[in-house]
C-alpha positions in Angstrom: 165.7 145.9 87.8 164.2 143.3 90.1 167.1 143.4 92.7 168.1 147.6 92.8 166.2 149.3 95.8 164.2 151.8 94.6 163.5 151.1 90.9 160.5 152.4 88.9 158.4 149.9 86.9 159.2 150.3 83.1 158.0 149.2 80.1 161.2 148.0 78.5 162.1 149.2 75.4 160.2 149.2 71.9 159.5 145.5 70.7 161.8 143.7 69.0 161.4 140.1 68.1 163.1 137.8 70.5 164.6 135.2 68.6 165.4 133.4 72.1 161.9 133.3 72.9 160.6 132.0 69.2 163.6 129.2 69.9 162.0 128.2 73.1 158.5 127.5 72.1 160.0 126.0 69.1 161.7 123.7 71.4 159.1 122.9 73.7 156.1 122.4 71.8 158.6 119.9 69.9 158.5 118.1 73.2 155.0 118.1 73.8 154.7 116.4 70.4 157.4 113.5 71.1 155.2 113.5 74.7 152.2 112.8 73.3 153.4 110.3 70.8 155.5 108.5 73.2 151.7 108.5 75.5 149.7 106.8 72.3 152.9 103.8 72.1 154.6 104.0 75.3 151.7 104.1 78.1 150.7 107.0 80.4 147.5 109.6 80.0 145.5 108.6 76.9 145.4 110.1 73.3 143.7 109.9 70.4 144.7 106.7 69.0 146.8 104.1 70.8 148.9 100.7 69.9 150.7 100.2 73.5 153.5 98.3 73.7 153.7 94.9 76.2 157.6 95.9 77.1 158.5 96.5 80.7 161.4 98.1 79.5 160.1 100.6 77.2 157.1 101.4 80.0 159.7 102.2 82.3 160.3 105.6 80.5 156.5 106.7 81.1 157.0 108.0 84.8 160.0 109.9 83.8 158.2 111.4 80.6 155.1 112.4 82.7 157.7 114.1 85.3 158.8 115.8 82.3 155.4 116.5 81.1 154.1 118.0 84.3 157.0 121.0 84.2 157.7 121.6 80.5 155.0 124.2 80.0 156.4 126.1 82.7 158.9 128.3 81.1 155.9 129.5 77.8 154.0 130.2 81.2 156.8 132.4 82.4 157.9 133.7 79.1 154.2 134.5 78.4 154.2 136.9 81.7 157.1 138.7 80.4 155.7 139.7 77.4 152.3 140.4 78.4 154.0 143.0 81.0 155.3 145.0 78.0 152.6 144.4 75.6 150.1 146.4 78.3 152.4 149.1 78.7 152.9 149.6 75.4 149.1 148.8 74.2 147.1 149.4 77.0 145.0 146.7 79.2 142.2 147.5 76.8 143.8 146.7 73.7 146.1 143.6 75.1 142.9 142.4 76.6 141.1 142.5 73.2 144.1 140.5 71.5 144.0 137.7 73.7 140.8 137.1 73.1 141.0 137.6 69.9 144.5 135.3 69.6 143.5 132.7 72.1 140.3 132.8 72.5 138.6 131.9 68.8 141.3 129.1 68.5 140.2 127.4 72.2 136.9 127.6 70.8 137.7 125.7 67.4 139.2 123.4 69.2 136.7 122.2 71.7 134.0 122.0 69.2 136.1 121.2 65.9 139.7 120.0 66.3 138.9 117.6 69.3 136.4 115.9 67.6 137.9 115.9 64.3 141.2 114.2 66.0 138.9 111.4 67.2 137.5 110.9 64.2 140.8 110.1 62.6 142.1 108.3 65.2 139.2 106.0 65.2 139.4 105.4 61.4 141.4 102.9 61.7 140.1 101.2 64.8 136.9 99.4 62.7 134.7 101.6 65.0 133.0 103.1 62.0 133.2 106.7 63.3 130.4 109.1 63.0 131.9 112.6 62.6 128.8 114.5 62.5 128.2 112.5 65.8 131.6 113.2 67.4 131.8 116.9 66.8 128.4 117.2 68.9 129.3 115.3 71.3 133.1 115.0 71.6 133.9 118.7 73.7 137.3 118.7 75.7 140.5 121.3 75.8 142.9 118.3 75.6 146.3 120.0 75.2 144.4 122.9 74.6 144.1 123.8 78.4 147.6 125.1 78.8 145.6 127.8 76.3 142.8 128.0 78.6 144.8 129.1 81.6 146.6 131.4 79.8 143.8 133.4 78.6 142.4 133.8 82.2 145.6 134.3 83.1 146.0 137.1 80.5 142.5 139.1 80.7 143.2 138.9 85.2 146.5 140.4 84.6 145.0 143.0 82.4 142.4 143.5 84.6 144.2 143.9 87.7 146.2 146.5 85.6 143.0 148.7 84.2 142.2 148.9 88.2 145.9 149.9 89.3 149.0 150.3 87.6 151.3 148.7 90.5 155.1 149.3 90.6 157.7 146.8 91.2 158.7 146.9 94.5 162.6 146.2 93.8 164.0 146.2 98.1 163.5 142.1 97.6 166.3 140.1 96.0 165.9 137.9 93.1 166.6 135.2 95.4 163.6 136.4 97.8 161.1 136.7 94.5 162.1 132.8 93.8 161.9 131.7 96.8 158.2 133.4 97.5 156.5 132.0 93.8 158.1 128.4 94.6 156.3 128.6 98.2 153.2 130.2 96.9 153.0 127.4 94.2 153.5 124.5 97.0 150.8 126.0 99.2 148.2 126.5 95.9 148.9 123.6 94.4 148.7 121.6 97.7 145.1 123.3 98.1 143.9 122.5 94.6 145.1 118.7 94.8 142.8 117.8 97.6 139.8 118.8 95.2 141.7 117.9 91.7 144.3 115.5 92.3 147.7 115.8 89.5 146.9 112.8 88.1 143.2 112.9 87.6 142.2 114.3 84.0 138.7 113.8 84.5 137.9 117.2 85.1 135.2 119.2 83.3 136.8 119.6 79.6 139.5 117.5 80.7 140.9 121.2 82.3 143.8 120.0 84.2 143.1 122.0 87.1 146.2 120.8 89.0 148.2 122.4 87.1 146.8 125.8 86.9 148.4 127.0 90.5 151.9 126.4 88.5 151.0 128.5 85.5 149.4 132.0 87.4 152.6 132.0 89.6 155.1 131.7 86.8 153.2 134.0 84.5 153.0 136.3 87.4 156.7 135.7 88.0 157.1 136.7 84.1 154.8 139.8 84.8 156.9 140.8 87.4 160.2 140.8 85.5 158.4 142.6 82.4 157.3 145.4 84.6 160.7 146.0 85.7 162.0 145.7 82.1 164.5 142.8 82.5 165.0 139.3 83.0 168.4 139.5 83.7 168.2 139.6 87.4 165.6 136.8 87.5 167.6 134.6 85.5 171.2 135.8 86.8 171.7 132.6 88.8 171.1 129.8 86.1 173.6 127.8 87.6 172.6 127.3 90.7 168.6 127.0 89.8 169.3 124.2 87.5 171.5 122.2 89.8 168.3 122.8 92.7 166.2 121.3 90.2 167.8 118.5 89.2 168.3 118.0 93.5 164.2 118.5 93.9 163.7 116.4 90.3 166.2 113.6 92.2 164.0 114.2 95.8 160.7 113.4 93.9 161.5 110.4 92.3 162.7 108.8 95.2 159.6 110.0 97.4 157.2 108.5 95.0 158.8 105.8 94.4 158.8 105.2 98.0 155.3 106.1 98.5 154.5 103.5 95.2 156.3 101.1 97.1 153.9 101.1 100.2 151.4 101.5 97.9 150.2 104.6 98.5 151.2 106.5 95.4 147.6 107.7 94.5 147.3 109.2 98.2 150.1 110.6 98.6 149.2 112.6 95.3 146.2 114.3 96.8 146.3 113.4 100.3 146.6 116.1 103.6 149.3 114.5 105.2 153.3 114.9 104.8 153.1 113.2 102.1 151.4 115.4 100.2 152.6 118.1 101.9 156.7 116.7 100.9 155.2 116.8 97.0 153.5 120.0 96.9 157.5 121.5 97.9 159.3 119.7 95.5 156.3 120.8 93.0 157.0 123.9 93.5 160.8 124.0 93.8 161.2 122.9 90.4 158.5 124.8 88.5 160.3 127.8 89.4 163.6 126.3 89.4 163.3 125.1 85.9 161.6 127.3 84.6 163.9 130.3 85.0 166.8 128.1 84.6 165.6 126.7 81.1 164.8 130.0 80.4 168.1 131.6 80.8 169.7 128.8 79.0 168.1 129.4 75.7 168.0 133.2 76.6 171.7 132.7 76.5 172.9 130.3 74.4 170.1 130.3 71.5 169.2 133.4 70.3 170.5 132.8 66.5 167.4 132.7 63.6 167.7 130.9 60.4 164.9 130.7 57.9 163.4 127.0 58.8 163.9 128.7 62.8 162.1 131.5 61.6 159.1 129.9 60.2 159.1 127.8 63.1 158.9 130.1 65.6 156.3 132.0 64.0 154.3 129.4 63.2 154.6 127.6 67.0 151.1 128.5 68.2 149.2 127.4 65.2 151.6 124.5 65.3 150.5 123.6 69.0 146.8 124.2 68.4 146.6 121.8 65.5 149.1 119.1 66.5 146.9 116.7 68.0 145.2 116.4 64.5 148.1 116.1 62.6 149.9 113.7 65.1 146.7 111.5 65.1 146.8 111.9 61.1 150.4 110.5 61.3 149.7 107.6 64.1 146.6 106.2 61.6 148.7 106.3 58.4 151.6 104.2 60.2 149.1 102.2 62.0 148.5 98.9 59.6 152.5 98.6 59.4 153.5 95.5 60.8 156.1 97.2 63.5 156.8 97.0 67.0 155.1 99.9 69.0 158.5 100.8 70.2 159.5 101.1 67.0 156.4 103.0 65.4 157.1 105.9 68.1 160.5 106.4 67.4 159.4 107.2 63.6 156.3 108.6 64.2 157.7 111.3 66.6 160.6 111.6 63.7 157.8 112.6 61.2 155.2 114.3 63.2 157.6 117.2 64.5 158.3 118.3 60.7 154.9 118.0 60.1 152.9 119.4 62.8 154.8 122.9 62.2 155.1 122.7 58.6 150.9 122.3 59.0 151.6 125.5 61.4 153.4 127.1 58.9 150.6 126.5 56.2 147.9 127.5 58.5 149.5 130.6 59.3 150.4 131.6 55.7 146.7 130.8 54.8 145.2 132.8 57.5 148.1 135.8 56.0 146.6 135.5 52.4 142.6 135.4 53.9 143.5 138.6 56.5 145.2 140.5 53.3 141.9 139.6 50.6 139.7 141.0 53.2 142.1 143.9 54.1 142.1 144.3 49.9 138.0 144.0 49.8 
């Protein structure tokens, strides 16, 4: 256990599936869906295909979405840790290694040269640019919403590397409260480091990367590591309570920070400045990726752990689902596009629509890939 003095690092016991944890990714990447529509009709970072709406009202909800945005992949960061702890001491670092290449590595790859360019070929259709596809998958390359993937396959083969060159143990004399309190500082010092070369708002990175928010995802998966090596969450996660209420505080803090700082106008400084400013952020930043993280992890830990069949196909198909949403979303946004509606409008249903369909698309691409694996397997 993470807290008890003189604990031994264990592997946990045989795998089982974790219902909780198929419920989570369910849940987020069912946010990242509504994000990304809301970004094509609302305003904010671009997509695939756009119709912005002209209300002040509705634009409004943009900052708060992209607060959202920024720490939602947290907890599949954390939860990821976790389960890579057990899988190497059940597999090996060899073997878990292999997997995650196999698993995320093939997929990153058919995106960048496939699925990204396919997605702007739909989303141009109906744009009278007269797409060329041939021309757009040589030529269109980027991770897109693919980079949480990217991180977590280096992420993945460092952890199993570190653990081919040592096994460590879990030192257990530090409270839960000391390991929290260390990945939210060690977050606020990386991720202040990192902004001064790739600020949080600037997506121009090589493959659109997202750099900025890599510092967020080691420490968390790290964090996740950490509890998996002891064989528990439940000491990480024992004080939900009070991690949610200190992130709603921090969540509170940075709104009105930036909003002051947007005020002076010196939002885009203060973002990857060196001064307190920066400095003020980068604390907040980190306070609530660990803060939410563990406590939105506890809370479906908790409270969500039930499994009915549509949950059950859901959470089994949430990768493929995540890999090929930005298709299928851009499929939906074209065939709703020549309706005469209000943009407002045309994201409330299209987020309605494209949740069902990005994972039922999951769901068939998994089932597919089943049938291919098994006719081989057969030959």
């Amino acid at each position: 256990m993470l807290s008890r003095p003189g604990c031994a690092s264990a592997a946990g016991p045989p795998f089982q599936r974790q219902y909780w944890a198929d419920n989570l990714r369910v849940l987020v990447i069912a946010a990242v869906v509504v994000f990304h529509a809301a970004t094509a009709y609302l305003g904010g970072t671009s997509w695939y295909f756009m119709q912005r709406t002209s209300s002040a009202a509705w634009s409004a909800l943009v900052f708060p979405g992209e607060v959202i945005a920024v720490f939602a992949l947290g907890p599949l960061f954390l939860v990821a840790g976790w389960f890579s702890a057990r899988s190497v001491a059940h597999r090996g670092a060899g073997a878990f290694a292999r997997a995650r290449l196999l698993r995320l590595g093939l997929p990153l790859l058919a995106f960048i040269f496939l699925i990204n360019g396919l997605a702007d070929y739909v989303g141009l259709l109906r744009q009278d640019r007269h797409p060329n596809l041939a021309g757009l998958l040589g030529s269109s390359f980027g991770l897109g919403p693919m980079w949480f993937v990217a991180a977590l396959l280096t992420f993945s083969l460092a952890y199993a590397l570190l653990r081919r060159l040592h096994v460590p143990a879990v030192e257990c004399s530090r409270s839960a409260a000391q390991v929290l309190a260390a990945a939210a500082a060690l977050i606020a010092v990386t991720a202040f480091l990192t902004w001064q070369r790739w600020p949080l708002d600037d997506a121009t990175t090589f493959l659109d990367a997202r750099w900025a928010e890599w510092p967020q995802g080691a420490v968390l998966f790290a964090l996740g590591a950490r509890a998996g090596q002891a064989g528990s969450l439940v000491d990480l996660t024992a004080r939900a309570r009070q991690l949610g209420w200190t992130a709603l505080a921090a969540v509170a803090a940075l709104a009105v920070a930036l909003g002051y700082e947007q005020e002076r106008g010196n939002l885009g400084s203060a973002l990857h400045g060196a001064g307190w400013p920066t400095i003020l952020m980068a604390v907040l930043y980190g306070v609530i990726s660990v803060a939410f993280s563990v406590w939105f992890t506890a809370i479906i830990r908790a409270r969500w752990t039930g499994s009915g069949p549509l949950r059950a196909r859901a959470g089994q198909a949430s990768y493929a689902t995540y890999f090929l949403h930005p298709l299928v979303l851009t499929a939906v946004m074209v065939l709703f596009g020549p309706l005469a509606l209000a943009p407002e409008l045309k994201f409330l249903i299209v987020a309605v629509v494209a949740v069902p369909a990005c994972f039922l698309a999951g769901y068939t691409g998994n089932r597919l890939l089943s049938v291919s694996k098994a006719l081989l397997t057969a030959n």
